[in-house]
N, C-alpha and C positions, 0 to 999 in steps of 0.2 A: 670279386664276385660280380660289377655291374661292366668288366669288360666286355660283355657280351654286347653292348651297347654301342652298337659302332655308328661312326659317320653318318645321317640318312643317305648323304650324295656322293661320298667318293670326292672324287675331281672332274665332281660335276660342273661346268661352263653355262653360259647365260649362250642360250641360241642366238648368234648374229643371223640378222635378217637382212641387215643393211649393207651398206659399201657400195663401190665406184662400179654400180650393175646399170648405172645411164637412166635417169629417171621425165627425162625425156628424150629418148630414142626417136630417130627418125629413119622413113625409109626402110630398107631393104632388113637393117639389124631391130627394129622393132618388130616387123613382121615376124623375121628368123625367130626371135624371143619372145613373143607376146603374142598370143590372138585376146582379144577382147573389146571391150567397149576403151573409147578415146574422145577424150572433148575435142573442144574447136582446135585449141592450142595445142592439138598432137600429147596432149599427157594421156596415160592411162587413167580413167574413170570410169568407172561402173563395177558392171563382171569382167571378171577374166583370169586368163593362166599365165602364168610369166613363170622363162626357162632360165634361170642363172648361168654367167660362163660358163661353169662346171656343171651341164646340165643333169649332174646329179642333184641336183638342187633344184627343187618346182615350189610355185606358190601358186596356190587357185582360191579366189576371192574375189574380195571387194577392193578395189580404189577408189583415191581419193584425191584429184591432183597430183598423179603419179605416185603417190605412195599407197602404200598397203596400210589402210583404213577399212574399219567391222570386224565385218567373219572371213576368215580364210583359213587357207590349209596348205601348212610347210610340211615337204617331205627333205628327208635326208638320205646320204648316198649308203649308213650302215642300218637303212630297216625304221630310223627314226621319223616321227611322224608329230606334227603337232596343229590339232584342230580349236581353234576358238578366236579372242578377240584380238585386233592388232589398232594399233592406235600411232598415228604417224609415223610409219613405216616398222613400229616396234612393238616386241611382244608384250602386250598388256593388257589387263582384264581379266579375264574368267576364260580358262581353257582347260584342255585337255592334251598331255603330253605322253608320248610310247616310244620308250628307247630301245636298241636295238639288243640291250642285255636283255631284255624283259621285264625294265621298271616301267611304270606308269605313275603318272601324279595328275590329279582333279583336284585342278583347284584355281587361287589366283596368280598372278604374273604380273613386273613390271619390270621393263625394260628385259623383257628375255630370261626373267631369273624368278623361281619360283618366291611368293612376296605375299603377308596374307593369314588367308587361309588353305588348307586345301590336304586332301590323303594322297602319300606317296607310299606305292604296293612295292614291293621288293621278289624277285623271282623264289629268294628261299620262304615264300611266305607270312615272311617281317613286314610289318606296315608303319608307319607316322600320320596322326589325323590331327592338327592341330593348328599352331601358329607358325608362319616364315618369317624371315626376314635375311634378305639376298641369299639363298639359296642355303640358310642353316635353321635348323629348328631354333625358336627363339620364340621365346612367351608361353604358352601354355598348350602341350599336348600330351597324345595318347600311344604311346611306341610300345610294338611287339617284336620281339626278336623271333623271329623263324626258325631257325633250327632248336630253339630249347624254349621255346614257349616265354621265356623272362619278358616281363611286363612292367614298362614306368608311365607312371600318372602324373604330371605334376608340370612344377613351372623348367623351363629350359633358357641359356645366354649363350648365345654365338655355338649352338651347337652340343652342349653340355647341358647335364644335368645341374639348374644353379638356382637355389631359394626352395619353396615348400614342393614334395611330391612324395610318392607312394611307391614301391619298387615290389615286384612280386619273382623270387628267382625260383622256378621250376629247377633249374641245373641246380639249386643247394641246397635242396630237400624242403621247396614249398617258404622257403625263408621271406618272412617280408620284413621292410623297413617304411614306415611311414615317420616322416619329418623333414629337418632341413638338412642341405647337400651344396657343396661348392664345388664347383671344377669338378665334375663327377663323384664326386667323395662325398659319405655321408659326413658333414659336419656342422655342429651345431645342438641342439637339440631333437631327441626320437627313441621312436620304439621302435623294435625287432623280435620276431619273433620266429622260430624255428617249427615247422609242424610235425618233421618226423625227426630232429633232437630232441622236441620239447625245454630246447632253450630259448630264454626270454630274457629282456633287456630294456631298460626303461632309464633312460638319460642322456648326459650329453658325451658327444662324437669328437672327434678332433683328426680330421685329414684322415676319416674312412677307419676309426681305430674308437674301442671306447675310453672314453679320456675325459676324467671330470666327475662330478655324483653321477650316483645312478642305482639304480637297483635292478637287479640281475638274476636268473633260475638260473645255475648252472647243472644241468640236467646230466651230464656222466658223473657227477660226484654226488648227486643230490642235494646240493646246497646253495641254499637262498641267502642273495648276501646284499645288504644297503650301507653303503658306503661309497667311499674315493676307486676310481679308477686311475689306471697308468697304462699308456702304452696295449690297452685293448684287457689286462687283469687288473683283478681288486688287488688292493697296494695295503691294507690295514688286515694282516692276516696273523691270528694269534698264533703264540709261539709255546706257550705253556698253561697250565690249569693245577686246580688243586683238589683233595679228594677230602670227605666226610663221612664221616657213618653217623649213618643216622640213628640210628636204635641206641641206645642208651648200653652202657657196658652190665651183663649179666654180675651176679653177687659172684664172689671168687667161691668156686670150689675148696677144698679143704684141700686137695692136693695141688692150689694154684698159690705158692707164697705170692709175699707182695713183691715188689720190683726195687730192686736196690739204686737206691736213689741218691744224691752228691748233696750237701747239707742246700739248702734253697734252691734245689733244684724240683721243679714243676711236675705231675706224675704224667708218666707217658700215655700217649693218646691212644687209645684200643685199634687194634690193628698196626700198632709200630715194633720193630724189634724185640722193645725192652718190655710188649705186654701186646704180643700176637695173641688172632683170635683162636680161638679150640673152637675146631671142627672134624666130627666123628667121620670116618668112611661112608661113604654114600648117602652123605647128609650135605644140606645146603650151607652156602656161606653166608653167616650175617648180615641181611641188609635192608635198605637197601644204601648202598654209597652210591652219593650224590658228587657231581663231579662238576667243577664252575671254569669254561673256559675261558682265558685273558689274553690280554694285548699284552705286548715288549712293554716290558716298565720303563718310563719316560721320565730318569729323574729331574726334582723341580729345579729353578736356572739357581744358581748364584747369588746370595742377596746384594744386591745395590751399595757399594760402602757409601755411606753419607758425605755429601757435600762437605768440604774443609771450608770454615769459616776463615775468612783472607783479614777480615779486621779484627781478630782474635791476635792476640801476642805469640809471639815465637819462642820456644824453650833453647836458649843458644847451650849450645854442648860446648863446654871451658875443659879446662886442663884439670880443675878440683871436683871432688866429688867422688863417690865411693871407689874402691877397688875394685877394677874390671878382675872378675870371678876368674879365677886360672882354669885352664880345661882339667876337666875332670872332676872339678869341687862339685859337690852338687848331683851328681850323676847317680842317679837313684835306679835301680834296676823296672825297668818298662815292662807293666803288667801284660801279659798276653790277652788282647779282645777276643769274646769270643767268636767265631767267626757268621755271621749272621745267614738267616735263610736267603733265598734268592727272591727277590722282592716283585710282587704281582704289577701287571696293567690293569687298566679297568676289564670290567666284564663285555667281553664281547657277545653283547645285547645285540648285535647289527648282523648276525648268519644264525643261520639252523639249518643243521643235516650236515653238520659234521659226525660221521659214525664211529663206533668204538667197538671193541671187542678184547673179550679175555682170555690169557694167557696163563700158566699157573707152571712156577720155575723153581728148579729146588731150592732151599738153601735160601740163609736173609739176603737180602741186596747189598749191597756195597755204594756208598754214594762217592760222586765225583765231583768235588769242589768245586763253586762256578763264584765268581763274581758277581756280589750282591748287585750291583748296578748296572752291569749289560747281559748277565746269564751267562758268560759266556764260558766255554771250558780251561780249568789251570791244570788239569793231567792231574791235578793232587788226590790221591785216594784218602777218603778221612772213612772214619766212624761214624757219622751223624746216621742222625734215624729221622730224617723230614721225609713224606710219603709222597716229596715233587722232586723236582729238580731235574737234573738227569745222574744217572746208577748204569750200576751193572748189576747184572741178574748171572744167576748159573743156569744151567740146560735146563732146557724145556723138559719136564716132566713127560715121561712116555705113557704112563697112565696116572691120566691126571684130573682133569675136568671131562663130566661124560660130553658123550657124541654132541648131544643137542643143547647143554651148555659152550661147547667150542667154537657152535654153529651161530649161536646169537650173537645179535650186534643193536646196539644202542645208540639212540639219534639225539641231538644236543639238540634244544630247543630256545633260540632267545642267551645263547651262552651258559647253559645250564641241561646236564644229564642226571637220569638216575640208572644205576648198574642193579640188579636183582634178579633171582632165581637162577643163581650158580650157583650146582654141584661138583662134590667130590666124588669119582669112583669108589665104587667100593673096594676094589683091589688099588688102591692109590696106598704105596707106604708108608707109614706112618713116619714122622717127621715134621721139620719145619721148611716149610715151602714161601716164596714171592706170589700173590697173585696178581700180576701186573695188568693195568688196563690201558689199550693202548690205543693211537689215534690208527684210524683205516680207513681214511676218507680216501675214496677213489677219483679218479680223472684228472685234469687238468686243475681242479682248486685245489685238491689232494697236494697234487707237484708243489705246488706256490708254497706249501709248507704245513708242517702236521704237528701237533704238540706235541709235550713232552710226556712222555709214559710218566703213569703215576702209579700206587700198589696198595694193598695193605698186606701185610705178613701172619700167616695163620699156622697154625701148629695144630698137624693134622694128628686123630688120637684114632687105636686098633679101636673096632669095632666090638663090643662087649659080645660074649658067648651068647648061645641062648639061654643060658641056665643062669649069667651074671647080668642080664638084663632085667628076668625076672625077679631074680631077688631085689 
């Protein structure tokens, strides 16, 4: 983006002024070369014009004992032109330079090489007003790029943008960055800010890339996020969440038995498989469900085995002592564990405006085994009825949720949603359906990764007549 910031000079050269041009000429080649004022001693002193070999070359000035000392004025053979101070035959001091491209620089000089201060104009309209040094920007100025208006404020070394300054890119939609920058690369710590993304960025850079804390708008996805960067994205990006209902389970209908249950076994959660919610045709779904998004679960390390105490006695293993157990003695039939939920990260407290939206699919879901400890998929189709993880669903219902239930979308706040005011059609079949809620975060933080759908299960009932409504 700050390529637009090129070289002020090119293979810009220090004007030689000097060399084997005879600085006491005498006779016929002084004349030939020189009209002007001359001391006693035949040098050039005072006013005058003096023609170089190459009398593309003129100086008109002051002398000084043959050299070019004061004000004077060099021209050159391609249009170049430089008016101001010269100081023992070399350019120095305060002048005024106009090259045959159509740059111009005001400012200081030494030794022929712009040094200092001073503004260098550029023919596309680009300028430099700031500090030199031998003929590179260095130390603190002001550069506009011409053709796209990009603009830096700040400190400059050997020609680069290098330590604190201000960047404004017209060419990337009004983009600034204030902060610090090495080798032209934003890096260090800074803010950026986008005016027609409306992406924002606050922290630290690394070789032109965000890389490090920071907090961030990322404005195509809607989502605000404080945490670690890498490589220019956020690097702590949740993988899954878990769902609640909040309202309290209605007293069972008379036509609702209870739920067949395994001796110690917990009663199921309302909206799970084994005790889906009832919801009439074009009526709303229970809620509202609260949804808690999470980080990868990070299990804790290994415990430490404790130091072996070395002046303790040794247990020497002799030839006496019990019978080594035959294979097989002993081998008790290994109880089956059962297989555990898939175990949460913390709450991703650190984004909001992760959005969601619901989907309503026939039939209960199907869960797909994941390893308690990395999530990850074992292809194993079980039976469980946890309302996370990742499943399979059946087809999307073709009338299912109305239009402007389908249409809604829900924004995670702080790691935390609530899902409410979804209905059912009224021509929706009766049955048991999935209503799945699922992640839709757009843009580029979207891409980095999106949680894992989660559901409750409802078991939708006909609509009573008018005449069995009344009674």
């Amino acid at each position: 983006r700050e390529a637009s910031f090129r070289p002020a000079t090119g293979s810009m050269a220090a004007i030689q002024t000097g060399g084997p041009d005879g600085v006491t000429l005498h006779g016929i080649e002084l004349v030939r070369r020189y009209a002007g004022d001359v001391n006693p001693a035949g040098l050039r002193h005072g006013k005058g014009k003096y023609e170089f070999p190459n009398p593309a070359y003129t100086y008109e000035g002051d002398f000084v004992e043959g050299r070019k000392h004061g004000a004077g004025t060099f021209t050159t053979p391609c249009g170049g032109k430089y008016v101001g101070d010269f100081v023992d035959d070399e350019i120095t001091g305060r002048g005024e330079r106009v090259w045959g491209d159509g740059r111009t620089y005001d400012g200081t000089f030494k030794l022929g090489e712009m040094h200092g201060e001073g503004t260098l104009r550029r023919p596309d309209g680009g300028s430099y007003t700031g500090e030199w040094a031998t003929n590179r920007r260095h130390g603190r100025g002001h550069d506009t790029h011409g053709p796209s208006g990009d603009v830096y404020v700040g400190e400059w070394h050997e020609d680069m943008r290098h330590g604190v300054g201000k960047s404004t890119l017209k060419s990337a939609g009004d983009e600034t960055y204030d902060g610090e920058w090495q080798r032209n690369l934003r890096h260090g710590r800074g803010q950026m800010a986008n005016a027609s993304t409306g992406e924002t960025y606050d922290g630290e850079w690394h070789e032109g890339k965000r890389h490090g804390e920071g907090k961030g708008h990322h404005a195509s996805s809607g989502v605000d996020y404080v945490g670690e960067y890498v490589n220019d994205d956020p690097s702590s990006i949740p993988d899954n969440c878990d769902v609640e209902v909040v309202p309290p389970r209605p007293p069972r209908g008379e036509d609702e038995p209870e739920p067949e249950l395994d001796e110690g076994e917990d009663p199921p959660a309302w909206g799970s498989e084994k005790d889906p919610m009832r919801v009439t045709q074009g009526e709303g779904v229970p809620g509202p469900l609260r949804l808690t998004v999470r980080l990868p679960y990070v299990p804790p390390p290994p415990p430490t085995p404790p130091l072996e105490d070395e002046t303790a006695p040794k247990e020497e293993s002799g030839e006496e002592g019990g019978e080594e157990e035959a294979p097989g003695d002993g081998d008790e039939e290994t109880e089956e564990k059962p297989i555990e939920p898939p175990k949460f990260g913390e709450v991703a407290s650190h984004e909001s405006g992760r959005r969601f939206q619901c989907f309503l699919h026939a039939g209960a879901p199907t869960a797909v085994e994941t390893d308690p400890g990395t999530n990850d998929d074992s292809s194993v189709v079980t039976e469980h009825v946890w309302s996370y993880g990742r499943w399979t669903y059946g087809d999307e219902a073709e009338k299912g949720l109305t239009d402007e239930s389908s249409a809604m979308t829900f924004t995670a706040n702080d790691g935390h949603c609530e899902v409410d005011g979804i209905s059912i059609c009224e021509d929706t079949e009766p049955g048991v359906y999935t209503l799945v809620v699922r992640d839709v975060t757009a843009g580029r933080y979207g891409e980095l990764g999106r949680v894992h759908d989660v559901h409750v299960v409802i078991d939708v009932k006909q609509k009573p007549e008018p005449e069995e409504a009344a009674e």
